[in-house]
C-alpha positions in Angstrom: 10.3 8.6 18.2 9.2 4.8 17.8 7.1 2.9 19.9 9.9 0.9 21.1 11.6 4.2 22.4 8.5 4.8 24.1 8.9 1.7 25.5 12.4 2.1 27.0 11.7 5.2 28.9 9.0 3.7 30.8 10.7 0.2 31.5 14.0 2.9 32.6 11.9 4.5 35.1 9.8 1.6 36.0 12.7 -0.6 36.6 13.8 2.2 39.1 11.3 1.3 41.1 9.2 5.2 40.3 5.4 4.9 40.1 3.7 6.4 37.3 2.7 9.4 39.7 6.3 9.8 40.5 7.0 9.6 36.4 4.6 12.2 35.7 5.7 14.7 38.3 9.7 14.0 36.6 9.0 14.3 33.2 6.3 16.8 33.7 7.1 18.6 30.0 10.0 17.0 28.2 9.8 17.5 24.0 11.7 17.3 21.1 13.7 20.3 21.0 15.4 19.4 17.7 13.2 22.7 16.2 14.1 25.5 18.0 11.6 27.6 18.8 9.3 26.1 16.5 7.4 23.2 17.3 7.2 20.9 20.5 6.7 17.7 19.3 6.1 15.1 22.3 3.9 16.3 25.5 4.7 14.1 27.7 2.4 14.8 30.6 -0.6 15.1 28.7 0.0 12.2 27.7 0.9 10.4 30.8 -2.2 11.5 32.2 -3.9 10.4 29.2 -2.5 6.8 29.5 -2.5 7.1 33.1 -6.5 6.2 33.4 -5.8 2.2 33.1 -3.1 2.2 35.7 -5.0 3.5 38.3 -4.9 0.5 40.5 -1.5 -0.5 39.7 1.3 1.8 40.9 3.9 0.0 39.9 3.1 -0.8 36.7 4.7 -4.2 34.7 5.0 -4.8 31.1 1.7 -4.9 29.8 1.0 -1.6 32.0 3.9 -0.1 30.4 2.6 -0.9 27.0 -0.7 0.8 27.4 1.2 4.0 28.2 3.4 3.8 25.2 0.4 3.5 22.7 -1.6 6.6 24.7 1.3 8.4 24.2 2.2 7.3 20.3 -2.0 7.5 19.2 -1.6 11.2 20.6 1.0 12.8 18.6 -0.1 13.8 15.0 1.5 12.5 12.1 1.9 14.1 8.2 3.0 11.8 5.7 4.4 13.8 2.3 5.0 11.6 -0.5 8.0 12.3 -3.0 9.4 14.9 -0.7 13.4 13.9 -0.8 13.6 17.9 -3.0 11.7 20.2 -4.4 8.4 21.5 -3.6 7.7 18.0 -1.2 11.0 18.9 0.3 9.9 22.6 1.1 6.5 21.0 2.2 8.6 19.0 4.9 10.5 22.0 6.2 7.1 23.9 6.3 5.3 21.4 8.5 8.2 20.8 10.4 8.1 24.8 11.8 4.3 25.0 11.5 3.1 21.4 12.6 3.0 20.1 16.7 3.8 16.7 15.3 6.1 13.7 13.6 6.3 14.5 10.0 7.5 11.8 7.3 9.7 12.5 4.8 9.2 10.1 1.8 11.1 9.2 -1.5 11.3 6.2 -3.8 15.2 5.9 -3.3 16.1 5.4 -0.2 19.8 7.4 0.2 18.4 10.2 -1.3 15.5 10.2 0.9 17.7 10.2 3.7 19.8 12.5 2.3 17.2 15.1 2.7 16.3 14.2 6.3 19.8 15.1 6.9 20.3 18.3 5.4 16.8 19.0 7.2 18.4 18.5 9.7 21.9 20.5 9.6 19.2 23.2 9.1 17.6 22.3 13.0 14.5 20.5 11.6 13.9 16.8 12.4 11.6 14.8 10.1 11.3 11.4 10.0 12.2 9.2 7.0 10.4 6.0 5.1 10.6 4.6 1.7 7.7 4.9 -0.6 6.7 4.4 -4.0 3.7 5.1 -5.1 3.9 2.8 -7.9 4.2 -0.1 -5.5 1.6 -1.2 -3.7 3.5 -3.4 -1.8 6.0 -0.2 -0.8 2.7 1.9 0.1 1.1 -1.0 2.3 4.6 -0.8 4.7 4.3 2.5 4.9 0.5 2.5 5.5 1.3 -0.9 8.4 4.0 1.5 9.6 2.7 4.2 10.3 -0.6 2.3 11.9 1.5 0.4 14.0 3.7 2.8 15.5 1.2 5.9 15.5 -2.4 4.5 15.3 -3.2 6.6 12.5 -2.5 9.7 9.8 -3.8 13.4 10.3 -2.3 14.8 6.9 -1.5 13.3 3.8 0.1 15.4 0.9 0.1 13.6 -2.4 3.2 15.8 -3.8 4.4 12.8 -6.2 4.7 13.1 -9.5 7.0 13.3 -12.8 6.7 15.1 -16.0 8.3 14.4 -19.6 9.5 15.7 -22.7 9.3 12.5 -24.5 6.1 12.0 -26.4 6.2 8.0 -27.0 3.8 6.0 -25.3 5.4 4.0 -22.4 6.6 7.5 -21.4 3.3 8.9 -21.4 1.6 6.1 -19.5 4.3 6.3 -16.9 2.9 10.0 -16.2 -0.2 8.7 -15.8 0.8 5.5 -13.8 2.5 7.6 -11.2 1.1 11.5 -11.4 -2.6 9.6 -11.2 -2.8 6.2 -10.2 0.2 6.8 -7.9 -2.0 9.0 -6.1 -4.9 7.1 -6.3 -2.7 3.9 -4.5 -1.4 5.9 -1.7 -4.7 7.8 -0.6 -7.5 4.9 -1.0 -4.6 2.5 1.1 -4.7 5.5 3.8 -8.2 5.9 3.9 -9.1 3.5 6.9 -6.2 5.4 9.2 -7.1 9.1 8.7 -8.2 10.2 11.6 -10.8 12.7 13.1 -10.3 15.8 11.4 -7.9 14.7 8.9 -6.8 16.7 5.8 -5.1 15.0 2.4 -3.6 17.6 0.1 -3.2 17.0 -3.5 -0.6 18.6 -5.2 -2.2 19.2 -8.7 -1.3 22.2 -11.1 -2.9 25.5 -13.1 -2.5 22.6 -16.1 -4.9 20.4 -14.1 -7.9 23.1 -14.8 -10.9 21.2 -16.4 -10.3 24.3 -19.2 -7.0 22.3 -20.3 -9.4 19.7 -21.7 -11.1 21.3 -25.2 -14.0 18.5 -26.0 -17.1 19.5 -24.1 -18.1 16.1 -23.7 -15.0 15.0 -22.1 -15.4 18.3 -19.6 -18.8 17.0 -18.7 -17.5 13.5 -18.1 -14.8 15.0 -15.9 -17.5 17.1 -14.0 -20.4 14.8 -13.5 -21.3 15.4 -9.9 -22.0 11.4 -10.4 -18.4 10.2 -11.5 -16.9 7.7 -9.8 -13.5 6.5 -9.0 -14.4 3.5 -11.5 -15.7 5.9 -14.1 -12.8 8.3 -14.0 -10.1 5.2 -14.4 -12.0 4.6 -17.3 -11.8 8.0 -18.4 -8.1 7.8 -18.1 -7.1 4.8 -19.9 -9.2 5.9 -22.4 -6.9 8.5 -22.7 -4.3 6.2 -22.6 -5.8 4.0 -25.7 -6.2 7.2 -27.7 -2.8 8.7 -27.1 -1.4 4.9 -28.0 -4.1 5.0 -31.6 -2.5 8.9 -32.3 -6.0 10.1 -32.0 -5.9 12.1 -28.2 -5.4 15.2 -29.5 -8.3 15.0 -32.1 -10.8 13.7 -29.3 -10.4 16.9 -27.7 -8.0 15.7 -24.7 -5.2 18.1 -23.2 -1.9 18.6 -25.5 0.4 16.0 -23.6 0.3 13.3 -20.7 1.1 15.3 -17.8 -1.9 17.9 -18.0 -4.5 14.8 -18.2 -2.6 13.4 -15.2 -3.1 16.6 -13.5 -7.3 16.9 -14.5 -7.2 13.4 -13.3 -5.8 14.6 -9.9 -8.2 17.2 -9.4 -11.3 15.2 -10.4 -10.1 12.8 -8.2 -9.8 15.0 -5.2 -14.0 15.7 -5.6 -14.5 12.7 -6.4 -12.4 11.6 -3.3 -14.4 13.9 -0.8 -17.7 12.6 -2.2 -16.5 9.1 -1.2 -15.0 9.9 2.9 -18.1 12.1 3.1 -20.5 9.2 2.5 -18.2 6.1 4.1 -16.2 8.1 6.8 -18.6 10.6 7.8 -18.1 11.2 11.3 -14.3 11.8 10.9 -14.7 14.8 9.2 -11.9 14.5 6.7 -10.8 16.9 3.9 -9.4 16.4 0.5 -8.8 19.3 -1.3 -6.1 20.0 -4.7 -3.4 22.8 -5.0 -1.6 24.6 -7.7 1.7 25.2 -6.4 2.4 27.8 -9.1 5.6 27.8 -11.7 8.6 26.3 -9.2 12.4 26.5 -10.1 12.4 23.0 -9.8 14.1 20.2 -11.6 10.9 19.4 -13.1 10.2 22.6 -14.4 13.8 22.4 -15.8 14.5 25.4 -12.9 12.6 27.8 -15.4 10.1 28.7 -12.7 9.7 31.9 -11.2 9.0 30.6 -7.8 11.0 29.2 -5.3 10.1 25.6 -3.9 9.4 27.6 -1.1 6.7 29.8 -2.3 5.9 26.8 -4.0 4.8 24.9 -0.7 2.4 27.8 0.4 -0.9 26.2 -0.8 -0.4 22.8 0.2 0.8 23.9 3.5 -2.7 25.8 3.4 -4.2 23.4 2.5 -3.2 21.2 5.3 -3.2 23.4 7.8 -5.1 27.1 8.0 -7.7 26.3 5.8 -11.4 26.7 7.3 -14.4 24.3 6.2 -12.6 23.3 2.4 -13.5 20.1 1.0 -13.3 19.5 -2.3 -12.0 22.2 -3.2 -9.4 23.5 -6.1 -6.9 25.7 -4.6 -4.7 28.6 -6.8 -0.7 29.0 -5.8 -2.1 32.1 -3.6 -4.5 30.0 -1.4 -7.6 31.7 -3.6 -10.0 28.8 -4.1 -10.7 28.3 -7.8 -13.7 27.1 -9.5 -12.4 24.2 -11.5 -15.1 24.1 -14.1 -14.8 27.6 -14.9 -14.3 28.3 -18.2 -10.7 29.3 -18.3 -8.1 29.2 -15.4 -6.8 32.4 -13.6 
């Protein structure tokens, strides 16, 4: 529900002449019953009562009244935001949160029909997420999702970087593309989000088993990749050296993982520590989590529907992730919620 909906049902009721006392005992417990059984999304009394503090003294409240109530009652309902989510294992994310998460959750995709799309066969199924363009690869796309979601909610409790392409085609500009969007995608969208997490929040990000520091073969690189010192500057350059290797047909001799999409993926799960190690020092007091997930082998179009899971199964660990898991941060996270040591030696 948008602010300006908000908006409407208190300027219905206040119009009627009602007082806000006479509101709250009405609409005592109305919600979003769009998921049966399943989640109630908007508490209104709560709410009320929370908003109801600065119209003590005015029982009849007027415009300005009426818009302190409708930002109460949006910076009080918890929002996810799950990037490239329009099918697959982001669209099984969506379902997920939608039955296990007492809040709005955003649906996301690049292309816009086929985003919505999806929010509609959500819904046929009795789920009712929310839709906004995004792509990652745009900052100017990211920064209206970001002003959004500020504006209308206040702020962001989880954040599931699920993003990402593959390809079969080994020519540069294909390669970089991987990169572009599987690691600085990810990169965009979560350092744009950073100043409206809130207390407590949680970004997942979806990585993979080929993400495991093991994929990469030269020791030096792994101890690049594992410095308890990198930075987010140091691991860009990290990656586009990568980049300039692949492009001089020397990546593979350098000791760097066989193709594109398994750097992308080490780059996503160094990023995640590197990630925590940055929130921990500059937004302390919120408490936030970043943590990576291997979703495991998913019949999905990217995995050419070879994979053994269903999308699904699939969402498991990121729904983990984002919502069971207990004091994780900065952690690596296996397809059956095990937390993995990255650095280890070899991967599960």
């Amino acid at each position: 529900m948008e602010k300006s909906e908000y908006r409407a049902v208190i300027k219905f009721f206040t119009r009627q002449g009602k007082s806000v006392a006479t509101i709250m005992n009405e609409m005592s417990l109305v919600y979003d019953d769009s998921c049966p059984g399943k989640t109630m999304v908007y508490k209104w009394h709560s709410l009320f009562k929370q908003g109801r503090e600065s119209l003590e003294d005015d029982p009849r409240p007027g415009e300005q009244s009426n818009l302190h109530i409708s930002e109460a009652m949006a910076e009080n309902i918890k929002v996810a935001v799950v990037t490239g989510s329009n099918k697959g294992i982001g669209f099984a994310i969506v379902k997920g949160l939608c039955e296990k998460f007492n809040g709005v959750v955003y649906l996301t995709s690049r292309d816009a029909k086929r985003g919505e799309d999806a929010v509609s066969k959500l819904k046929t199924l009795g789920y009712n997420p929310s839709f906004h363009q995004l792509d990652v690869n745009d900052q100017a796309s990211v920064d209206k999702l970001k002003d959004h979601i500020k504006n209308t909610h206040g702020g962001v409790d989880i954040l599931i970087n699920n993003a990402g392409i593959a390809t079969d085609t080994t020519d540069y500009a294909s390669v970089k593309k991987v990169i572009d969007t599987n690691y600085y995608g990810l990169l965009r969208v979560s350092e744009t989000f950073f100043p409206i997490l809130r207390q407590d929040a949680r970004i997942v990000n979806v990585s993979s088993s080929l993400g495991h520091l093991s994929k990469i073969s030269s020791a030096t690189l792994r101890e690049k990749f594992s410095d308890s010192s990198l930075s987010v500057a140091k691991l860009n350059e990290l990656m586009e050296q990568y980049l300039k290797d692949y492009k001089d047909n020397v990546a593979v001799k350098k000791g760097w993982a066989f193709n594109g999409y398994y750097v992308s993926k080490v780059g996503v799960s160094a990023l995640t520590r590197v990630h925590q190690k940055l929130v921990n020092e500059k937004y302390q007091e919120k408490n936030i989590s970043i943590n990576s997930v291997h979703p495991g082998y998913v019949n999905t179009d990217m995995t050419d529907h070879l994979g053994i899971l269903t999308p699904d199964e699939g969402a498991k660990s990121s729904l983990f992730a984002a919502l069971e898991a207990k004091n994780l941060k900065g952690q690596y996270i296996w397809n059956d919620n095990r937390v993995v040591e990255w650095t280890a030696s070899s991967a599960p």
